[in-house]
N, CA, C and O atoms as a Tripos MOL2 file, in Angstrom:
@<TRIPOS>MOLECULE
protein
  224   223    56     0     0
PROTEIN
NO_CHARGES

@<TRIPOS>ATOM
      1 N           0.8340   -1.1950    0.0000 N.3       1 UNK1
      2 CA          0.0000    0.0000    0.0000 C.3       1 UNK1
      3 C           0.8740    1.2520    0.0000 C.2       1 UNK1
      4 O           0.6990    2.2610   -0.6840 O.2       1 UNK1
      5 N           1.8220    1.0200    0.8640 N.am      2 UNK2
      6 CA          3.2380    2.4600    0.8490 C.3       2 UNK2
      7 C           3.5760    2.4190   -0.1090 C.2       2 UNK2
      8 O           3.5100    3.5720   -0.5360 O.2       2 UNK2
      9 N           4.1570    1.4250   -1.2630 N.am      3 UNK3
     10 CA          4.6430    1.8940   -2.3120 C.3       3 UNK3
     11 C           3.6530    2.5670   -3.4210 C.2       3 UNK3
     12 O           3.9010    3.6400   -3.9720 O.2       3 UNK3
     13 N           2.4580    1.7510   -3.6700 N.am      4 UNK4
     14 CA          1.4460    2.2530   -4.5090 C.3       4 UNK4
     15 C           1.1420    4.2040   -4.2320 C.2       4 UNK4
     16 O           0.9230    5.0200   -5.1280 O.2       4 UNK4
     17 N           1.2210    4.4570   -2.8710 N.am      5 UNK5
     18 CA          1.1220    6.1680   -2.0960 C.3       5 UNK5
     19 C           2.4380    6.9080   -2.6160 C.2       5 UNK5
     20 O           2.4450    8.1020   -2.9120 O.2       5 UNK5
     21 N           3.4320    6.1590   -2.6870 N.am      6 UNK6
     22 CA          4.5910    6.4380   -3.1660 C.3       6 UNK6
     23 C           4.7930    6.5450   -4.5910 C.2       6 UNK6
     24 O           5.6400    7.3720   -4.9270 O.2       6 UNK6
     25 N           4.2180    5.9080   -5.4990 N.am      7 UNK7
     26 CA          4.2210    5.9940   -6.7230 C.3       7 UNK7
     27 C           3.5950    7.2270   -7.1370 C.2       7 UNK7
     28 O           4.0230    8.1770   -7.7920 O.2       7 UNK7
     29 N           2.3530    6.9590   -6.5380 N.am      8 UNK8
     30 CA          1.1110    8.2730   -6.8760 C.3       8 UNK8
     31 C           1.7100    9.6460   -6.6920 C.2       8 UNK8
     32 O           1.9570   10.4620   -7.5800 O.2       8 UNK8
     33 N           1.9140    9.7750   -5.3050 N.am      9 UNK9
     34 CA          2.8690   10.9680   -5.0710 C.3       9 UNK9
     35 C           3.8730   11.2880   -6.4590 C.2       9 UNK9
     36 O           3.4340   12.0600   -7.3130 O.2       9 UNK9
     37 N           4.8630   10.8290   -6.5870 N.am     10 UNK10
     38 CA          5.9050   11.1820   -7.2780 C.3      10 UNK10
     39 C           5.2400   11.2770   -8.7710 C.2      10 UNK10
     40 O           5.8070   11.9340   -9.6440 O.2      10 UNK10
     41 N           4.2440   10.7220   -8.9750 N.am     11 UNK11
     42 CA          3.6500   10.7730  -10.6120 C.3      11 UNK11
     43 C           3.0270   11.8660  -10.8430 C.2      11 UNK11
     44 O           2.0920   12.2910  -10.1660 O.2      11 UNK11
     45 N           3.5710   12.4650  -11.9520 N.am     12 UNK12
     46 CA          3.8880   14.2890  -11.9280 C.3      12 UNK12
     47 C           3.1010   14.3990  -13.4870 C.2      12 UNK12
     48 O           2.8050   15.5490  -13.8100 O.2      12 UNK12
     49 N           2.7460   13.3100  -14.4650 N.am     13 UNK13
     50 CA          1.8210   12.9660  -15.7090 C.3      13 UNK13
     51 C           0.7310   14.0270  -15.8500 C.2      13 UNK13
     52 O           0.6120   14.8750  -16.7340 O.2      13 UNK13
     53 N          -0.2350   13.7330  -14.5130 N.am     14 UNK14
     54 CA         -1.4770   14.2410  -14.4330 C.3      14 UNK14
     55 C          -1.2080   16.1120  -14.2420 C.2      14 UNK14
     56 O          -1.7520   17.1100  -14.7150 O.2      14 UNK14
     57 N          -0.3030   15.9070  -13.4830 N.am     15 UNK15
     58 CA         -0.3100   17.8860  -13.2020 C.3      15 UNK15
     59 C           0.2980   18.2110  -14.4150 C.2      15 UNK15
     60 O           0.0470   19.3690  -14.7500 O.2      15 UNK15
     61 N           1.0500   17.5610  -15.2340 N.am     16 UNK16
     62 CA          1.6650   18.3750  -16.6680 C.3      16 UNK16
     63 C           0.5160   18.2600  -17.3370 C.2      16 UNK16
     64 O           0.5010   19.1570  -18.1810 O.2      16 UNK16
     65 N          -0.9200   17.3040  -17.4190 N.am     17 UNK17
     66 CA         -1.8950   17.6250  -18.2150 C.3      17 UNK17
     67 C          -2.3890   18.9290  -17.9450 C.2      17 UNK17
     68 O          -2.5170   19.7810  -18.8240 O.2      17 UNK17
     69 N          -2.7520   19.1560  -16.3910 N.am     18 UNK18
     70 CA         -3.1760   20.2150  -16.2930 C.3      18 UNK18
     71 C          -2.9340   21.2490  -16.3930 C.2      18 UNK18
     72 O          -3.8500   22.0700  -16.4410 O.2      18 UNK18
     73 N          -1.4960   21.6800  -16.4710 N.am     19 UNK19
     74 CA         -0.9540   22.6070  -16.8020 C.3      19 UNK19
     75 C          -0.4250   22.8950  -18.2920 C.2      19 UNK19
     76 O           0.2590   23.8650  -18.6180 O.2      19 UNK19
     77 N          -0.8820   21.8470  -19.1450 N.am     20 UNK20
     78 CA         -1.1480   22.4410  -20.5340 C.3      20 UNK20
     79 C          -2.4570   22.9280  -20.7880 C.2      20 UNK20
     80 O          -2.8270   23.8930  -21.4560 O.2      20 UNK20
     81 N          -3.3290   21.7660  -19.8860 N.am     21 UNK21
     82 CA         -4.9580   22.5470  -19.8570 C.3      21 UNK21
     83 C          -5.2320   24.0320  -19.8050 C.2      21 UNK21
     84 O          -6.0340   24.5630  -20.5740 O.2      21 UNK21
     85 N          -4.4060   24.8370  -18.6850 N.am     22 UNK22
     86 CA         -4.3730   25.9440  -18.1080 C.3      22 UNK22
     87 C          -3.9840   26.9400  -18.9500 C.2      22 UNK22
     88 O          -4.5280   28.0310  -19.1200 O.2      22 UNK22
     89 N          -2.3120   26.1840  -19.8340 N.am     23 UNK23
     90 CA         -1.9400   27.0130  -20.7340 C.3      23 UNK23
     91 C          -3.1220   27.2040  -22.2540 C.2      23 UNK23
     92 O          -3.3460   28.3130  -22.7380 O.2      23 UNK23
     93 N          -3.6150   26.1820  -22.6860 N.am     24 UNK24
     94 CA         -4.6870   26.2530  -23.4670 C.3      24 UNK24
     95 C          -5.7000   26.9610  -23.8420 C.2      24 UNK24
     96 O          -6.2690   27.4990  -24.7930 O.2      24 UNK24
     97 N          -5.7110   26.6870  -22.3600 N.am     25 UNK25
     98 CA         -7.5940   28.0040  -21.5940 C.3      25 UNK25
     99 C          -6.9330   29.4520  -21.9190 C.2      25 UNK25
    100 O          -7.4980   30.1720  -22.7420 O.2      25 UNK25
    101 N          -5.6060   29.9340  -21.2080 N.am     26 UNK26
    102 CA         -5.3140   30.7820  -21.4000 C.3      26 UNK26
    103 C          -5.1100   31.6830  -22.6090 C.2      26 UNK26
    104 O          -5.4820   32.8460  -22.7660 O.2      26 UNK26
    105 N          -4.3940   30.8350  -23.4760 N.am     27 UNK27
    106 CA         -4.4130   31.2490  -25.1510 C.3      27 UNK27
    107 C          -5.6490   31.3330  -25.7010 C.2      27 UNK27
    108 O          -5.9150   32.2110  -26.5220 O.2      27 UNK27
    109 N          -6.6930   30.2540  -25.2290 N.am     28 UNK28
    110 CA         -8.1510   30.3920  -26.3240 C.3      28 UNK28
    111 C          -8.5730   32.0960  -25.7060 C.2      28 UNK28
    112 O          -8.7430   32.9840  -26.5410 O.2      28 UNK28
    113 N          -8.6950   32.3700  -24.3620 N.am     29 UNK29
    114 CA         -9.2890   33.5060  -23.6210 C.3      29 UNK29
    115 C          -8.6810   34.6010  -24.4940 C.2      29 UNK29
    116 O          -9.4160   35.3210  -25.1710 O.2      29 UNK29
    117 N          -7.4840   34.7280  -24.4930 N.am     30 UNK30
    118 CA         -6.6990   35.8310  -25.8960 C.3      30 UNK30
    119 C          -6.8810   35.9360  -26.9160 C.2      30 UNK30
    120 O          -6.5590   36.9040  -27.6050 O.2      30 UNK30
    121 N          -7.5500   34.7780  -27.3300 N.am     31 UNK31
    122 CA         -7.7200   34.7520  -29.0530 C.3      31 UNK31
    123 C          -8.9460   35.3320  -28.9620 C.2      31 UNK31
    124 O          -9.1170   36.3830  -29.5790 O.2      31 UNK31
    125 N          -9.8400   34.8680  -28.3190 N.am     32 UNK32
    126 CA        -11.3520   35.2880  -27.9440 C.3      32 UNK32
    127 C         -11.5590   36.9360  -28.1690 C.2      32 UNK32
    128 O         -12.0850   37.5760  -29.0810 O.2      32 UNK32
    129 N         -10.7240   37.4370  -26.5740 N.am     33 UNK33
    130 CA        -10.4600   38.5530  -26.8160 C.3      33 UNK33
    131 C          -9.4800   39.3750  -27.6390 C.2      33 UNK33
    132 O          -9.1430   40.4190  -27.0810 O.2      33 UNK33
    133 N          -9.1050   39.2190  -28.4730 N.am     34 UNK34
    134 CA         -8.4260   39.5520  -29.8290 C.3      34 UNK34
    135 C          -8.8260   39.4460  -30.7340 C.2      34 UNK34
    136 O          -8.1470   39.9110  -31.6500 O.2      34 UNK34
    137 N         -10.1570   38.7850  -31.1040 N.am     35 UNK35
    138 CA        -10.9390   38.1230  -32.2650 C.3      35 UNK35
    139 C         -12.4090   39.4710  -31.8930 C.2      35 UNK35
    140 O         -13.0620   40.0420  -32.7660 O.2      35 UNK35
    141 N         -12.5540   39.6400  -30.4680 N.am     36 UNK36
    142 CA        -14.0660   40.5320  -29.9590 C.3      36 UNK36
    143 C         -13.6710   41.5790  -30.4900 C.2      36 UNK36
    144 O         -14.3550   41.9950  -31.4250 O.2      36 UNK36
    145 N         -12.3470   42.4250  -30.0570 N.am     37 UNK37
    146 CA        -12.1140   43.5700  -30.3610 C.3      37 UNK37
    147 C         -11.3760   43.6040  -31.6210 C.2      37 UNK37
    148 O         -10.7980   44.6910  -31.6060 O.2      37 UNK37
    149 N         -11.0810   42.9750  -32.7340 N.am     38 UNK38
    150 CA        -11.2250   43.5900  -34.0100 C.3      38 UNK38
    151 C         -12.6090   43.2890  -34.8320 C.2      38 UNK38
    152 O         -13.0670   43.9060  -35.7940 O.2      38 UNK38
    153 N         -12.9250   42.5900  -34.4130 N.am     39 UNK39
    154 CA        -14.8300   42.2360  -34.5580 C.3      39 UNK39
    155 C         -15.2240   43.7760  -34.4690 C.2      39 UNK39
    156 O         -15.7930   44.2780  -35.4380 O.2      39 UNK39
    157 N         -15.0230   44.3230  -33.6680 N.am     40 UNK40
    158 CA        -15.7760   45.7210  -33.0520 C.3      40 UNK40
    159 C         -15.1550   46.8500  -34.2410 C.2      40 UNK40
    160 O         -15.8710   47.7010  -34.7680 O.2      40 UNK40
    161 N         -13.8460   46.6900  -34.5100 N.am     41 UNK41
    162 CA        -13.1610   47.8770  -35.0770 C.3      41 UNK41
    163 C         -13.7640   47.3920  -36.5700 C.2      41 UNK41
    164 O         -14.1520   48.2560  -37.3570 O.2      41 UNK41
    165 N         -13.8110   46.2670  -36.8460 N.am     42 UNK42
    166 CA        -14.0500   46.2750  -38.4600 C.3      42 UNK42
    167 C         -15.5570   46.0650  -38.4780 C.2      42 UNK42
    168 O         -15.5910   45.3120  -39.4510 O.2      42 UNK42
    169 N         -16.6270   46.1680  -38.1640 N.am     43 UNK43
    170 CA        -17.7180   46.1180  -37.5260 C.3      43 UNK43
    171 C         -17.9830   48.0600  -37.5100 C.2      43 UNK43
    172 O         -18.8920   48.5750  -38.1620 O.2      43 UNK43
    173 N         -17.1940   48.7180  -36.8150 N.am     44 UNK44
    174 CA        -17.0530   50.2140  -36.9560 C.3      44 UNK44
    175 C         -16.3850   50.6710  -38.4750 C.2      44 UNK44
    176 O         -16.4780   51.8150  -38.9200 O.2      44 UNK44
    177 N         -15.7370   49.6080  -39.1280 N.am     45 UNK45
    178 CA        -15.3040   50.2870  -40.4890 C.3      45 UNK45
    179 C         -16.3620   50.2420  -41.2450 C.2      45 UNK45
    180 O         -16.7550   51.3610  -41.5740 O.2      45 UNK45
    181 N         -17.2220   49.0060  -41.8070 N.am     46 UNK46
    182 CA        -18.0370   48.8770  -42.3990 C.3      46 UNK46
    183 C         -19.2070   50.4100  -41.9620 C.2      46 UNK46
    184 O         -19.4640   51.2100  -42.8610 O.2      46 UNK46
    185 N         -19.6490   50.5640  -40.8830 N.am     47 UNK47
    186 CA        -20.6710   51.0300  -40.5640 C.3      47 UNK47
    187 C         -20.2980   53.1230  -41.2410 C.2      47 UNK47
    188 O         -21.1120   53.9500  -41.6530 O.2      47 UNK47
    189 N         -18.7200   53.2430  -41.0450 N.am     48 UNK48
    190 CA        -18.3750   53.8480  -41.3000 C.3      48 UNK48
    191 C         -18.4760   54.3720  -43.3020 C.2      48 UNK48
    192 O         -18.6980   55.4530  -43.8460 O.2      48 UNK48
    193 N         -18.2270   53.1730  -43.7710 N.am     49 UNK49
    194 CA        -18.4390   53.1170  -44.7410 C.3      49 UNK49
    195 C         -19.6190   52.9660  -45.4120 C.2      49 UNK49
    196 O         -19.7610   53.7830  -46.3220 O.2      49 UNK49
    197 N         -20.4600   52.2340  -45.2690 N.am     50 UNK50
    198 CA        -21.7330   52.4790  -45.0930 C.3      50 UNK50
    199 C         -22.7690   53.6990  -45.1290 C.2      50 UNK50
    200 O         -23.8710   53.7370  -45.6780 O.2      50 UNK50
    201 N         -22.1420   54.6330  -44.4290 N.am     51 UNK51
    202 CA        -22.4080   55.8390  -44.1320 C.3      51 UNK51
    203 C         -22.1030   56.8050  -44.9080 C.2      51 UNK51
    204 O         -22.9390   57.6420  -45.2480 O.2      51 UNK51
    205 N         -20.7130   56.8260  -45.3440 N.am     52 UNK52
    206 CA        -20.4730   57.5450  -46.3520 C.3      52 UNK52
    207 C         -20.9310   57.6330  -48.0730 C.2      52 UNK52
    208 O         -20.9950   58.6130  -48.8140 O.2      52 UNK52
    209 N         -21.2140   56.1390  -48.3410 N.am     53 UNK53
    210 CA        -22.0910   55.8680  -49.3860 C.3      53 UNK53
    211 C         -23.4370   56.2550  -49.3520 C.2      53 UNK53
    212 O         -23.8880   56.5650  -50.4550 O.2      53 UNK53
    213 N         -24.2680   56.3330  -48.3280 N.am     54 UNK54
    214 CA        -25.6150   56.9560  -48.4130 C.3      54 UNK54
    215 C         -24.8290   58.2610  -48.7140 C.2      54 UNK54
    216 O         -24.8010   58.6440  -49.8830 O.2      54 UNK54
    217 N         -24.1300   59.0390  -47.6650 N.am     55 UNK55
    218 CA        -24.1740   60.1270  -48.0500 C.3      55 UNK55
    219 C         -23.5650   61.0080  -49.1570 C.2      55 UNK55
    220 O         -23.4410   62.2280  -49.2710 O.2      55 UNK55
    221 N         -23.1780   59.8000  -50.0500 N.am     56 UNK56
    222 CA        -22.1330   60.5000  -51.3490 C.3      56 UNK56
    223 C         -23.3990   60.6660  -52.2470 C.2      56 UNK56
    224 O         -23.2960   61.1460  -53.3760 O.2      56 UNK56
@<TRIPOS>BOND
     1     1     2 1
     2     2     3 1
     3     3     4 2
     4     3     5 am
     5     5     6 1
     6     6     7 1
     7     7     8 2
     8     7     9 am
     9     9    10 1
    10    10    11 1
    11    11    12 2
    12    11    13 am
    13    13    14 1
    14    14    15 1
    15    15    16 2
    16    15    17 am
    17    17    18 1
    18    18    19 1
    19    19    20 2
    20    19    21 am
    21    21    22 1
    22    22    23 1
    23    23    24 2
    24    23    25 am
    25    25    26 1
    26    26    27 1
    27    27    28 2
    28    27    29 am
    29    29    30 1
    30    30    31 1
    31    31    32 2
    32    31    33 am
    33    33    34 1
    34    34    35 1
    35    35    36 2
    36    35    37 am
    37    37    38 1
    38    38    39 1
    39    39    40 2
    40    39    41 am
    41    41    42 1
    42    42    43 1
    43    43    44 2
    44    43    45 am
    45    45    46 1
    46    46    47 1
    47    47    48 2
    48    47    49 am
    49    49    50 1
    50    50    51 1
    51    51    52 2
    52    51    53 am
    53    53    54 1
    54    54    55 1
    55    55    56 2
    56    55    57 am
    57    57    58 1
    58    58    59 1
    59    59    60 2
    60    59    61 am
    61    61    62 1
    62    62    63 1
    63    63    64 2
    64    63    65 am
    65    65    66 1
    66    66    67 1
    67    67    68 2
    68    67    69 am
    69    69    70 1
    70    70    71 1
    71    71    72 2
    72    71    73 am
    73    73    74 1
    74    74    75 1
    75    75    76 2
    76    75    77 am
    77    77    78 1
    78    78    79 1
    79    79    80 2
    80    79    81 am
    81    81    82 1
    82    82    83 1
    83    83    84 2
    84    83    85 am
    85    85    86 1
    86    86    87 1
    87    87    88 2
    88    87    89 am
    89    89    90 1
    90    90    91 1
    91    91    92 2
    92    91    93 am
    93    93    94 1
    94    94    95 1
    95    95    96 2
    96    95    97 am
    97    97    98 1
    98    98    99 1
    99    99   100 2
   100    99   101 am
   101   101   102 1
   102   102   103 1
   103   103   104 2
   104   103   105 am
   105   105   106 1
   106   106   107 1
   107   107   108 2
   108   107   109 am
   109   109   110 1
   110   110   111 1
   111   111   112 2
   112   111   113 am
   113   113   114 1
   114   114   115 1
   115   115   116 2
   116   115   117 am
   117   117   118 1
   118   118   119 1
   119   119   120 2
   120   119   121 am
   121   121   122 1
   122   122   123 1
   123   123   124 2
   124   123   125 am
   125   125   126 1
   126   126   127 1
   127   127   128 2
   128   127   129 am
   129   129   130 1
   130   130   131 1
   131   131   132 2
   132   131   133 am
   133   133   134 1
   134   134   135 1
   135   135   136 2
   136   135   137 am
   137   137   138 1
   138   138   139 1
   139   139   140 2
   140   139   141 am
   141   141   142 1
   142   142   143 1
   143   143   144 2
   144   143   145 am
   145   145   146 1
   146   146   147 1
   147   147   148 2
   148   147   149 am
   149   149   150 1
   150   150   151 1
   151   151   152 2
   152   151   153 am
   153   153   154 1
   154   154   155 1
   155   155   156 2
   156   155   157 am
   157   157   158 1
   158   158   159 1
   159   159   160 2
   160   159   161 am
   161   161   162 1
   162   162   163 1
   163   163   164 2
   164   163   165 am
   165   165   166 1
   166   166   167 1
   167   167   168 2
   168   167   169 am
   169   169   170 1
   170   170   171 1
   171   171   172 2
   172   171   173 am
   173   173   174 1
   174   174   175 1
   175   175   176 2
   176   175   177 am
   177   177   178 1
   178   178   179 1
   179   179   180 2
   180   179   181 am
   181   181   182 1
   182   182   183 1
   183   183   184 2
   184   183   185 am
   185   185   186 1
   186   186   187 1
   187   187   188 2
   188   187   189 am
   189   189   190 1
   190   190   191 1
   191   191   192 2
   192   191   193 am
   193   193   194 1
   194   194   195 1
   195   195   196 2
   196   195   197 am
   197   197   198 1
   198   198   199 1
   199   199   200 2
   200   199   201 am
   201   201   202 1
   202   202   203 1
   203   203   204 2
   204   203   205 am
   205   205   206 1
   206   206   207 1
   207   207   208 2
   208   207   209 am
   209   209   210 1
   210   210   211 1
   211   211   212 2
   212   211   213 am
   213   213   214 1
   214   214   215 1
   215   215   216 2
   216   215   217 am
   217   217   218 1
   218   218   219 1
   219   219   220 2
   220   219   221 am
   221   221   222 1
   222   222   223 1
   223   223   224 2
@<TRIPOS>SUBSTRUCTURE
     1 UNK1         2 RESIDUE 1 A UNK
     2 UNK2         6 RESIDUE 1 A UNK
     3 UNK3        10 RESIDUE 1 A UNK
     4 UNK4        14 RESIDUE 1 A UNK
     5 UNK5        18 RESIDUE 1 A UNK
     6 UNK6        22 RESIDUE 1 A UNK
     7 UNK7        26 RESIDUE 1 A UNK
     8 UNK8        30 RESIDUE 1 A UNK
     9 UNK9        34 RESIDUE 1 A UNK
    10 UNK10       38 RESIDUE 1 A UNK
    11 UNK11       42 RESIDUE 1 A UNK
    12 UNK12       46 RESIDUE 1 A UNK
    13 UNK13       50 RESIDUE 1 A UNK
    14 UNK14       54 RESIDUE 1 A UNK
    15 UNK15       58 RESIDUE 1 A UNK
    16 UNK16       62 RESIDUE 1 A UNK
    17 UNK17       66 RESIDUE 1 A UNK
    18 UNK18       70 RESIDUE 1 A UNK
    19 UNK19       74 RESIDUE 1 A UNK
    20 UNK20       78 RESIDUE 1 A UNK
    21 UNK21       82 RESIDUE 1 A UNK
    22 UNK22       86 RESIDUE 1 A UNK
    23 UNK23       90 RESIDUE 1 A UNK
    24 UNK24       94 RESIDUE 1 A UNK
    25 UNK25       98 RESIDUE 1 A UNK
    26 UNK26      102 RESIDUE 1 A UNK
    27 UNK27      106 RESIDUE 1 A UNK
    28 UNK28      110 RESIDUE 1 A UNK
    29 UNK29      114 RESIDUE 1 A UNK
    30 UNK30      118 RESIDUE 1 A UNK
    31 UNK31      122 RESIDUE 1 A UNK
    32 UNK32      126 RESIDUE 1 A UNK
    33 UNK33      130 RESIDUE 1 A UNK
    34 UNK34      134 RESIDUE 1 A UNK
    35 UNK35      138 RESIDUE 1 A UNK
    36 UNK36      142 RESIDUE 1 A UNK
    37 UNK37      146 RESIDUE 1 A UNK
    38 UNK38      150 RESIDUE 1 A UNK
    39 UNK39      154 RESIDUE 1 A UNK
    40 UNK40      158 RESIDUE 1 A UNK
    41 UNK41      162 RESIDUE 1 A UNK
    42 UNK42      166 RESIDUE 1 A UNK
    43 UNK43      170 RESIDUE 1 A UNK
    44 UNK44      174 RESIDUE 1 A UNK
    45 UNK45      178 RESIDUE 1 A UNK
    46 UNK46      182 RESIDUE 1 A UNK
    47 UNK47      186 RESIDUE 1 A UNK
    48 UNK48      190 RESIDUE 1 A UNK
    49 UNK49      194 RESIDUE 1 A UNK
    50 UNK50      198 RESIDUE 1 A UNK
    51 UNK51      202 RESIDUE 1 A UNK
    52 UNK52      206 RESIDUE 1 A UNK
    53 UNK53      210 RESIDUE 1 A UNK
    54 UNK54      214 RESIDUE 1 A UNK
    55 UNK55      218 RESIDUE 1 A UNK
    56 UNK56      222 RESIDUE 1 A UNK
């Protein structure tokens, strides 16, 4: 039973999953927000443009 507690302990597998998990989450959350806010700016170009054609 001590060695099996002993194995578990030292088996370090599962926390490197999670800590690519973490790194993962982290990058999608950036892309997300990097993807919202040029969404918004080219979203403001069109509307911009848009605008100027009615009014030409």
């Amino acid at each position: 039973m001590t060695k099996i507690f002993k194995s578990f302990v030292a088996d370090e597998s599962g926390a490197t999953a999670i800590e690519y998990g973490l790194i993962a989450a982290l990058i999608a959350v950036g892309i997300i927000g990097a993807a919202k806010s040029l969404g918004n700016q080219v979203s403001g170009t069109f509307n911009n443009v848009a605008t100027a054609m009615k009014n030409a």
